[in-house]
C-alpha positions in Angstrom: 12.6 -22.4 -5.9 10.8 -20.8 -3.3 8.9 -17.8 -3.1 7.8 -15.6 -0.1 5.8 -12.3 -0.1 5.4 -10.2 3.1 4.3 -6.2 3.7 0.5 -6.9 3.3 -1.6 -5.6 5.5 -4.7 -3.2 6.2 -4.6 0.7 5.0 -7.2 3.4 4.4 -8.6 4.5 0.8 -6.0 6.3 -0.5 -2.7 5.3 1.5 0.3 3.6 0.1 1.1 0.4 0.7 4.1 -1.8 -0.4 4.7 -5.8 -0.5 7.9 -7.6 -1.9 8.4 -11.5 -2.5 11.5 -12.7 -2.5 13.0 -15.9 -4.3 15.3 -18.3 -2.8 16.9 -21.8 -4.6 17.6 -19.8 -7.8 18.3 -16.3 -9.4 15.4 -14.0 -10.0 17.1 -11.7 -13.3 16.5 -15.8 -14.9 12.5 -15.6 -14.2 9.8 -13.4 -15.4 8.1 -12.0 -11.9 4.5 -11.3 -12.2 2.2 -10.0 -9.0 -1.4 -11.5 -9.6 -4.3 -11.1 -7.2 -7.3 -12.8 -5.9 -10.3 -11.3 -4.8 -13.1 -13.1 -2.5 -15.0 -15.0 -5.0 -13.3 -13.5 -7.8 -10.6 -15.2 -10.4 -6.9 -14.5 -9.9 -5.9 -11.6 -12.3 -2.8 -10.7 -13.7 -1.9 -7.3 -12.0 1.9 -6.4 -12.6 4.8 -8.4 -14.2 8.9 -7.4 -15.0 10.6 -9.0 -17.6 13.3 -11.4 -17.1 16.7 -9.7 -18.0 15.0 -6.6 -18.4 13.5 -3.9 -16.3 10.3 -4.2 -19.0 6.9 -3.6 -17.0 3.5 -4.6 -17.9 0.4 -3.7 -15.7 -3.3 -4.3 -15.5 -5.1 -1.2 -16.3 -7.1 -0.7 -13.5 -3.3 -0.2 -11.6 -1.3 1.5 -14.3 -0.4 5.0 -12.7 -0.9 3.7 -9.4 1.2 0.7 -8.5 5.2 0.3 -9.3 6.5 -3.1 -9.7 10.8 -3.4 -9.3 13.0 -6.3 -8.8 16.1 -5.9 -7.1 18.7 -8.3 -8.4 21.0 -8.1 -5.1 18.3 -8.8 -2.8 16.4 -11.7 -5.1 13.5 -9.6 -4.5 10.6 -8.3 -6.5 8.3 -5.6 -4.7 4.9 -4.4 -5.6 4.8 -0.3 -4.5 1.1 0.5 -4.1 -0.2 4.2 -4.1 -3.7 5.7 -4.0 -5.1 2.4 -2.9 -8.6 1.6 -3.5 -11.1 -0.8 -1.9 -11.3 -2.3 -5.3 -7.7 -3.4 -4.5 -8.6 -5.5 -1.7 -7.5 -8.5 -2.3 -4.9 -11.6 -1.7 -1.8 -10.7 -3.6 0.6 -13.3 -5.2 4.1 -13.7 -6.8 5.0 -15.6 -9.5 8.2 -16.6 -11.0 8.1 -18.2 -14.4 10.7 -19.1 -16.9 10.8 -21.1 -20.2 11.4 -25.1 -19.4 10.9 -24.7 -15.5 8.0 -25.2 -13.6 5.8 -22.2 -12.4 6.3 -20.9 -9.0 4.1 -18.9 -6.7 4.3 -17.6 -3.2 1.0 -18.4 -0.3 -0.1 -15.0 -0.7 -0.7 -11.6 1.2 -3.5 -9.8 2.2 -4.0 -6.6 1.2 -7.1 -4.9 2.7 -8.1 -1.5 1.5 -10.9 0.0 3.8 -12.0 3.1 6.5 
């Protein structure tokens, strides 16, 4: 399994940004995807996950009203929609697959940089 993000990228307080990862060597309806992020000199937190088999969301709530996570079966893809970015968000952003008896999977990352 292999995962991929891309879309990150710098935007201004308040724009919209969005970044997908998609999953190749398996079937991502089998995995919990999750979106974490890792600040500079911070721990990597848990921002945004979607239920395997299920379109069941859970977010951080420091993003809940803000960011939109969706997976879309067809494309193997999972996509993290961003609105009213802060610089708080600023961040490398991460996908994770994870299912019960398989290892964990994670993507290399994308910056997201939220500044003026």
């Amino acid at each position: 399994v292999r995962l991929v993000e891309s879309g990150g990228g710098l935007v201004q307080p308040g724009g919209t940004l969005s970044i997908s990862c998609v999953l190749s060597g398996s079937t991502i309806r089998w995995y919990t995807m999750s979106w974490y992020r890792q600040a500079s000199g911070q721990e990597r937190e848990l921002v945004a996950e979607i239920y395997s088999y299920s379109t069941i969301t859970k977010y951080v709530e420091s993003v809940k009203g803000r960011f939109t996570i969706s997976r879309d079966d067809a494309k193997n893809t999972v996509y993290l929609q961003m609105n009213r970015l802060k610089p708080e968000d600023t961040a490398v952003y991460y996908c994770r697959a994870s299912r019960p008896g398989d290892p964990i999977y994670w993507g290399q990352g994308t910056q997201v940089t939220v500044s003026s």
